[in-house]
Residue frames as qw, qx, qy, qz and C-alpha x, y, z in Angstrom:
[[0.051, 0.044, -0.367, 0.928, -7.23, -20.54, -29.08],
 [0.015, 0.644, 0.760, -0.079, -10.88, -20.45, -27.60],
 [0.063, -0.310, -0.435, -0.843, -12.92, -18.00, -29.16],
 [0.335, 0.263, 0.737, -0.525, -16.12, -16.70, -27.12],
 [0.248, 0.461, 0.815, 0.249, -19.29, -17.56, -28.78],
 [0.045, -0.765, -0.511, -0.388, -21.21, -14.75, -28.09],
 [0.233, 0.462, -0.212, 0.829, -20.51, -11.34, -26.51],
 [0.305, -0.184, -0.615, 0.704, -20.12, -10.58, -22.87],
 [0.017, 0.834, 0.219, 0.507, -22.71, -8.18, -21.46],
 [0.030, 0.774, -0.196, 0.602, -22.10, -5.14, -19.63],
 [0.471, -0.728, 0.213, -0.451, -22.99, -6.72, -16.31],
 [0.967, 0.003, -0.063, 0.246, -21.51, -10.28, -16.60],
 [0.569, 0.631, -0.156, 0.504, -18.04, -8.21, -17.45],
 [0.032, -0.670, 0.261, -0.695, -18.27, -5.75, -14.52],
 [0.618, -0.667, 0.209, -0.359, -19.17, -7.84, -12.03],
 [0.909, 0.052, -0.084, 0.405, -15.97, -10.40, -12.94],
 [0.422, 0.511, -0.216, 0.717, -13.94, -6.92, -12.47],
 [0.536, -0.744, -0.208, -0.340, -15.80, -5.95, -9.36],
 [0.764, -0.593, -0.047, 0.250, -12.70, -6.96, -7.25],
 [0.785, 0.044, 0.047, 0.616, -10.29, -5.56, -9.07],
 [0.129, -0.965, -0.045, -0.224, -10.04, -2.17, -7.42],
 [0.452, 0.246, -0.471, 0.717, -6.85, -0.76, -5.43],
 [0.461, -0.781, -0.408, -0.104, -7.11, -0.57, -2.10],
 [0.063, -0.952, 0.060, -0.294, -5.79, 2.27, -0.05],
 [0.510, 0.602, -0.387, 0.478, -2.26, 2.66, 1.76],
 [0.664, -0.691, -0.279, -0.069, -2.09, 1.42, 5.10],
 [0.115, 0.660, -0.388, 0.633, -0.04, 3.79, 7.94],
 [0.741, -0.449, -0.396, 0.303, 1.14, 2.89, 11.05],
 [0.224, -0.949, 0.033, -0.219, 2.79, 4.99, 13.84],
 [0.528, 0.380, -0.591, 0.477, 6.44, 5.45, 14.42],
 [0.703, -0.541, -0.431, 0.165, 6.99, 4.56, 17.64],
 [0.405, -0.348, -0.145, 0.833, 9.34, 7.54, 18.61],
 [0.193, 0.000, 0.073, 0.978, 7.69, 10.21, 16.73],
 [0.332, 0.457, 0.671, -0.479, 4.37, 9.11, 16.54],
 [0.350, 0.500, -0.428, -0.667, 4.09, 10.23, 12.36],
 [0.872, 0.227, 0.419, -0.113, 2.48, 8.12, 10.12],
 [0.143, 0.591, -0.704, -0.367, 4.62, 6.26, 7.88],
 [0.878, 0.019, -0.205, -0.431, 3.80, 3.04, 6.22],
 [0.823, -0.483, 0.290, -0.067, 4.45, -0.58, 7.91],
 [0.885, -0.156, 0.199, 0.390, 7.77, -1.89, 7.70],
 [0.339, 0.796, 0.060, 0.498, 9.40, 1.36, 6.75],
 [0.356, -0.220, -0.311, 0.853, 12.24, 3.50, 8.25],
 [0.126, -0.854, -0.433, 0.260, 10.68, 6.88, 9.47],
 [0.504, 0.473, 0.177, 0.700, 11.71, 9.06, 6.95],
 [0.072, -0.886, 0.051, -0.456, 10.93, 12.26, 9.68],
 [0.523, -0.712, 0.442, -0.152, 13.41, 10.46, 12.62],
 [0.481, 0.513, -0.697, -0.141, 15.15, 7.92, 10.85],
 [0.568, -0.163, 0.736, -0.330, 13.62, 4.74, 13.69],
 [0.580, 0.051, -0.775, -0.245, 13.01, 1.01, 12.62],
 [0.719, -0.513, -0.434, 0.179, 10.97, 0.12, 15.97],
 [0.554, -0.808, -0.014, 0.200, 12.86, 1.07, 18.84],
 [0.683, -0.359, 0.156, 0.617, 15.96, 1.62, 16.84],
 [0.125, 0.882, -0.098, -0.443, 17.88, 4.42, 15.18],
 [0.886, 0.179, 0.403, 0.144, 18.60, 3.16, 11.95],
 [0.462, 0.610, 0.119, 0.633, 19.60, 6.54, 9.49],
 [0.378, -0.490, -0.377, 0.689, 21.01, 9.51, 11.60],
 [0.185, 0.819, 0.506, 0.199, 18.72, 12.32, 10.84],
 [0.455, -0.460, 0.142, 0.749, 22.47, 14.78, 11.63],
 [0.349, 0.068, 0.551, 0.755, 22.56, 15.13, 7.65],
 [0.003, -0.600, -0.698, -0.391, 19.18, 15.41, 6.59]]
């Protein structure tokens, strides 16, 4: 197993992590209600996929 020789500093370390951030939650607009909901997602306030009615929002 490779072993490092000598210890990492602070900034070598952080800037090899520098990318490894989370990046934020992208929303799109239902096309019938106009709510954001994220992309490729039924519309949990009208129950559309695109142009169609996928869950009937009777129950809910």
């Amino acid at each position: 197993m490779a072993v490092p020789k000598r210890r990492l500093s602070k900034h070598r370390k952080r800037t090899r992590r520098a990318h490894h951030n989370l990046t934020g939650l992208q929303l799109s607009r239902c096309s019938n209600c106009n709510t954001a909901i994220p992309a490729h997602r039924v519309c949990h306030n009208c129950g559309h996929y695109g142009s169609k009615e996928v869950v009937s929002t009777e129950n809910l």
